[in-house]
N, C-alpha and C positions, 0 to 999 in steps of 0.2 A: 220880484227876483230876490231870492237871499242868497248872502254869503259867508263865507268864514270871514277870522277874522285878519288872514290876508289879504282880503279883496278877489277874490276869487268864487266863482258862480257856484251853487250849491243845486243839487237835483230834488230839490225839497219845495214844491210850494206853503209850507206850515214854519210860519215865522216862532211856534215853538220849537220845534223839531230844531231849528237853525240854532236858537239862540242855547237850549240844553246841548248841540251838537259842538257849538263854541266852548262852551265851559267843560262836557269832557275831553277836546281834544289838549284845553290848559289845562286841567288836571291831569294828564297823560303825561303830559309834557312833563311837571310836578315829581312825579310820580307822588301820585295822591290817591289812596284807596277810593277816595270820592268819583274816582273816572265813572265808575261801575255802574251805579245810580244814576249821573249826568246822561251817560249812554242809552243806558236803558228806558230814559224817559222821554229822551231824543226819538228808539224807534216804538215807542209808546205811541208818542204824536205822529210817526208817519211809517210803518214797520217797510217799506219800500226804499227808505232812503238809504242808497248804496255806502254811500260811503261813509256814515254811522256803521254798517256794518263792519267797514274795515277798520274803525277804530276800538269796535267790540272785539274784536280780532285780537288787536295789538294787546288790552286791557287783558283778555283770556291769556296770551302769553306772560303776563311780568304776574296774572294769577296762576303761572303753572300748568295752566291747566290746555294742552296743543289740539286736543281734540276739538274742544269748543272753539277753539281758534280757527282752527280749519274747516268748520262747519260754518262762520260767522264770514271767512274769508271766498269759501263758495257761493254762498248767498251774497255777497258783495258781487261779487264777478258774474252772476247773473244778471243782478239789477243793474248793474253799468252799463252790458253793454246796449241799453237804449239809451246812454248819456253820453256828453262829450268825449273827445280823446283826453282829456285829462285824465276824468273820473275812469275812463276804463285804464287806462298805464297804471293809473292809481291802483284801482284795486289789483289787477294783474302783479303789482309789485307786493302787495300785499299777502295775495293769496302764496305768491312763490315764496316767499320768506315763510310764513306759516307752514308752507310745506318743505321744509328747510333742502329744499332745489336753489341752492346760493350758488351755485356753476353761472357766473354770467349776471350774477344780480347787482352785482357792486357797478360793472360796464353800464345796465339799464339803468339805476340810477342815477348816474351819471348824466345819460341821455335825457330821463327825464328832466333834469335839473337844468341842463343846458334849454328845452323848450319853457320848463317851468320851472323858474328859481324861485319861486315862495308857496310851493305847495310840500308847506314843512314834513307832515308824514313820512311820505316816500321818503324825503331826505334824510328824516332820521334814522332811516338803516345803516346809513353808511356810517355814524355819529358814536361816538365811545371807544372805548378798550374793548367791548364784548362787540362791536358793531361791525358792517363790512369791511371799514378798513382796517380797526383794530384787529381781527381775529383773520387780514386778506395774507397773514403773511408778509406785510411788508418790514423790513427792518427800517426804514424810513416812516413808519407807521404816522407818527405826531406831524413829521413834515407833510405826509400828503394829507390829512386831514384839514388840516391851518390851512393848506393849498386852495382845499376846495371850497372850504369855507368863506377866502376871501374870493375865491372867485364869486361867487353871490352874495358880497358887499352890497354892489352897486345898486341890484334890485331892490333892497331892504331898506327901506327909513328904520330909524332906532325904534327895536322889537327887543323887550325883553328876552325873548327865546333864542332868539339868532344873538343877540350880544352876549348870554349867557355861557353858550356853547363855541364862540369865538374867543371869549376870557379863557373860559379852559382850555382848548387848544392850546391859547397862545404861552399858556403857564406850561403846558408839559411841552413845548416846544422849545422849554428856555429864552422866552419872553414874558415872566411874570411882570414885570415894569408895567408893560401894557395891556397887558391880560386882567390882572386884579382889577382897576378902575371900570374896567365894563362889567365883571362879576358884580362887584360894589352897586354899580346903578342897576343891575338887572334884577336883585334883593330888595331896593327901593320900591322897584315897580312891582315887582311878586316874591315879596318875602316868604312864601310857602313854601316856593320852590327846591324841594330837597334836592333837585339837581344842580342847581347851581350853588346852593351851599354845601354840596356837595365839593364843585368848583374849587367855591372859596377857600375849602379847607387845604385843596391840594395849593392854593395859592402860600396859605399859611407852613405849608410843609417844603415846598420850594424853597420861601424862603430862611426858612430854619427860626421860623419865629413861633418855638412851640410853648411860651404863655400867651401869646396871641389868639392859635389856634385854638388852646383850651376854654380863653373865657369866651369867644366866638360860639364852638359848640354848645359851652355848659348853655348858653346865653339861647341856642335857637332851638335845641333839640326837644325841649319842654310839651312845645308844641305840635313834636312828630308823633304819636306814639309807636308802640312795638308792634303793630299790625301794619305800619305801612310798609310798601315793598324795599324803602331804601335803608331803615331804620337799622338793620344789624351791618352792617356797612361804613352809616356815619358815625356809630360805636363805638365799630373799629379805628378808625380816624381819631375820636378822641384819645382811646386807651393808645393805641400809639404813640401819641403827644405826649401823655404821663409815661408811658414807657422809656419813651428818650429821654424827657426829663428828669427820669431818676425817682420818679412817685409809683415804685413798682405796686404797692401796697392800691393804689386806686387802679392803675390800669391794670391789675386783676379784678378787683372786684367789678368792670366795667364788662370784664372779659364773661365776669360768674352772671350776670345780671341781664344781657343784654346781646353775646354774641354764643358762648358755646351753643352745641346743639338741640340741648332741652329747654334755651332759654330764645335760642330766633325763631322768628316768626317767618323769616324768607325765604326764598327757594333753596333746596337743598344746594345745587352749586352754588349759590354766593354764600351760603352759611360753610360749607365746605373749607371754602379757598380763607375766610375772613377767619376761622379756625386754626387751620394749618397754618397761614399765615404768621398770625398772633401767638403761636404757643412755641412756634421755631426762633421767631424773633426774641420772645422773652427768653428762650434757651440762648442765645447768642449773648443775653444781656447777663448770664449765668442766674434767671430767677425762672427756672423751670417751673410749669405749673403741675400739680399735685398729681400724685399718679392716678387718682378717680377722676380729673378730667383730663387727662390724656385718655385714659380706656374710653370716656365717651366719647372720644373724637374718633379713636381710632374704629368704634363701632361706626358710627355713622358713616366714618369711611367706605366701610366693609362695604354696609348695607345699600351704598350710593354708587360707587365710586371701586369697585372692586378689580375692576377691569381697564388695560389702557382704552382712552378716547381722546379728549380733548385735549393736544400738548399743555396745553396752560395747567390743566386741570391735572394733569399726569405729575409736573413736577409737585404740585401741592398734595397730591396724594403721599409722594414718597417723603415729602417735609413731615407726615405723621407716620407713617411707616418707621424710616429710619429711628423715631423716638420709641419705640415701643417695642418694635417686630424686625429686629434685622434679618432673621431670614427670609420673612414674607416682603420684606423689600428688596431682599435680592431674587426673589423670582417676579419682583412687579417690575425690577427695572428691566431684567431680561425679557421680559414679554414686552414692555416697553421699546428695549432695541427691537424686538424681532416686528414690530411695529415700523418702525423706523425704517427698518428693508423694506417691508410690502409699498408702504405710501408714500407717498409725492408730495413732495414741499419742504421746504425749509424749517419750515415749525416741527416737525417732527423727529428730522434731524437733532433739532436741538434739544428737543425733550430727552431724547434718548443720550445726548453727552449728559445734561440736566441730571437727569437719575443717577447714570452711572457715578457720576460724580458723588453725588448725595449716600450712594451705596459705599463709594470709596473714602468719606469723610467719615461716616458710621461705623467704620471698621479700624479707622486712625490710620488713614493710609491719608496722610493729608496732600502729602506730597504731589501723588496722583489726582487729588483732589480738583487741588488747585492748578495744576496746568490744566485741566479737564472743562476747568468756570473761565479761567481765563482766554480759553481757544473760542468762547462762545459772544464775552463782553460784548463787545462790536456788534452780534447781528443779535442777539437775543430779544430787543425788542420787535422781531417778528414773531415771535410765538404769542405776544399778545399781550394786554395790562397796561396799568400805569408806570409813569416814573415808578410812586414809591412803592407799588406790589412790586416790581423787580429786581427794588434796593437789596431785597435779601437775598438775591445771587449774588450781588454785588459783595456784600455784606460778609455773607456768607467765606465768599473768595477772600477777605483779607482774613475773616480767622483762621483760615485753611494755612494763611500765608504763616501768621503770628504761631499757629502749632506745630507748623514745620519747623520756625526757628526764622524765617526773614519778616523779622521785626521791622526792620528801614525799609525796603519794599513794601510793608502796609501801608506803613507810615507815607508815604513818598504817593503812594498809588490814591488813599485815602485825602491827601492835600491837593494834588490832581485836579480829585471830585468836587472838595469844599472850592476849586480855584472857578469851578462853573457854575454850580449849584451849591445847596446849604450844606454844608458837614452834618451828618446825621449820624455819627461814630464821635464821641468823645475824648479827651484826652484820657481824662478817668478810666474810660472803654480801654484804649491800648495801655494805661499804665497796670493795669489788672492783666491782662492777658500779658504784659511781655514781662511782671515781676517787678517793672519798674518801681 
């Protein structure tokens, strides 16, 4: 009989098959372009075995590529069902995420979880900012993820994987204290893991310790290169860390090297958002970047990204819109609201305050701006992300404040922030914006 490396039965009699199926579901985990290989030589040794299929599945999507996904996750769903009820939930879970029928997926996972809490897969749909509960709409998002997390404590002796993703949790939860120390050991045991130094890094931005952060990255990133799926991401993470810290001069050239869009290697959404992101925030920090990489973002936008869809994705389109095209962002926010009418849920709702706002900051109308960011504070982390992706709403809202002229109100609102989590606005920051 073989199993993973949860302890859990495998429909494989080819103790190759298991043990290559072991190593791609760590590399998956990883995110490690090596999934690929692992996989494929998993159903090398045994092309029947169901649920290598559904991890080729998984591998096809963070390669982009849904078709193969979805071919990978029907051939899964065939061969399971002469396997246990796990393996069939399993791939059942699998296939419908592939076929992004998420109506009802976050509920099954759930369900499966409660029969099987260490049949990590499944579980990891529900897991991240982009996962079922980051992207379910909830504004409570970090609190029910942490939730479910510890709800399958119990089941888990110390696993790198599960410690990894309960550190993180517990950091964007506003538990870094005890968050970082399980990141810390989960690096020990699989130092590869860009996910979890991925983790780390938000532990390091939590707590506002951006020399930390930096010799942390400069220190791991060597070893990732620009082909793997998480690389223009943990990039961004570093240029960040120089960004706040005032070394605008590296966290651009971090920016030219490694994240715009003739330099990532990643899916077009995360090179998207990791763009827009970085080029609004340097605008914030008054170190615009050059008007030849702005027009390459703004193409890439064009060409991706033209149209509303994904609320998250809607405000990071108008984050480059508003720098380049104010008209064409003010017909993306209006398509944006008229989105907002048709669809259901609170994330879209917010996108569409999101834009207009961003529409009415673009124009110097801060005033409307800013009541417009500030009506949304509160529930905004339903639309999806991390803490520090949606520092720049946040962000965003005090310069709105400082341009209107209520300078103490930033001020006031911005020590708030620092009184929970790290100040990530400087004094420098508001002595520059209010004259002082």
């Amino acid at each position: 009989m073989q199993l993973d490396r949860f302890e859990q039965r495998l429909s494989t009699d080819s103790p190759e098959a298991a043990a290559h199926y072991r190593d791609a579901l760590d590399y998956l985990f990883c995110m490690r372009s090596a999934a690929r290989q692992s996989i494929e030589s998993a159903l090398a040794c045994d092309p029947e075995f169901a649920l290598a299929h559904c991890v080729a599945a998984r591998v096809s999507l963070i390669e982009g590529d849904p078709g193969a996904a979805r071919k990978s996750a029907e051939k899964a769903m065939a061969l399971a069902a002469a396997c246990s009820q796990r393996e069939r939930q399993h791939a059942e879970l699998v296939a419908r995420v592939t076929r992004n029928e998420l109506d009802g997926a976050l509920e099954m996972v759930r369900e499966h979880a409660a029969s099987y809490p260490r049949d990590a897969l499944p579980l990891s749909f529900a897991l991240g900012v982009y996962g079922l509960i980051g992207f379910g709409g909830f504004a409570d998002q970090h609190d029910q993820q942490l939730a479910f997390l510890e709800s399958l404590v119990p089941s888990w002796p110390e696993d790198w994987w599960m410690q990894s993703w309960l550190g993180w949790s517990r950091v964007e939860a506003g538990q870094a204290a005890r968050g970082i120390p399980l990141l810390e050991w989960s690096l020990e045991v699989r130092p590869d893991s860009a996910n979890t130094a991925h983790g780390r890094a938000h532990g390091y931005y939590e707590t506002g310790d951006l020399r930390g952060g930096q010799a942390f990255l400069e220190g791991w990133m060597p070893g990732y290169g620009a082909h793997e799926p998480l690389h223009c991401h943990v990039a961004w993470h570093l240029a960040l860390f120089y960004l706040q810290d005032g070394d605008f001069p590296t966290a651009h050239d971090l920016f030219d090297r490694y994240i715009r869009p003739g330099a990532s290697q990643a899916l077009p959404l995360f090179t998207h958002i990791d763009c827009a992101a970085f080029s609004w925030r340097s605008r914030l920090y008054g170190q615009s970047l050059s008007p030849a990489q702005q027009a390459e973002i703004e193409t890439f936008a064009a060409r991706h990204f033209s149209d509303p869809g994904i609320p998250f994705v809607n405000w990071h389109t108008m984050l480059v819109l508003t720098q380049q095209n104010p008209d064409r962002a003010a017909q993306f926010a209006a398509a944006v609201r008229e989105q907002g009418v048709r669809a259901e849920g609170l994330p879209f709702r917010i996108s569409a305050n999101l834009c207009t706002a961003l529409e009415k900051f673009s124009r110097a109308d801060y005033d409307a701006a800013a009541g417009l960011l500030a009506e949304e504070l509160n529930s905004v982390p339903a639309i999806g992300g991390s803490n520090a992706q949606r520092d720049a709403i946040f962000n965003t809202w005090l310069v709105a404040l400082c341009r209107s002229g209520a300078f103490d109100l930033a001020k006031e609102k911005a020590a708030e922030r620092a009184a929970v989590r790290a100040g990530h606005l400087g004094r420098d920051w508001f002595s520059r914006l209010s004259g002082e």
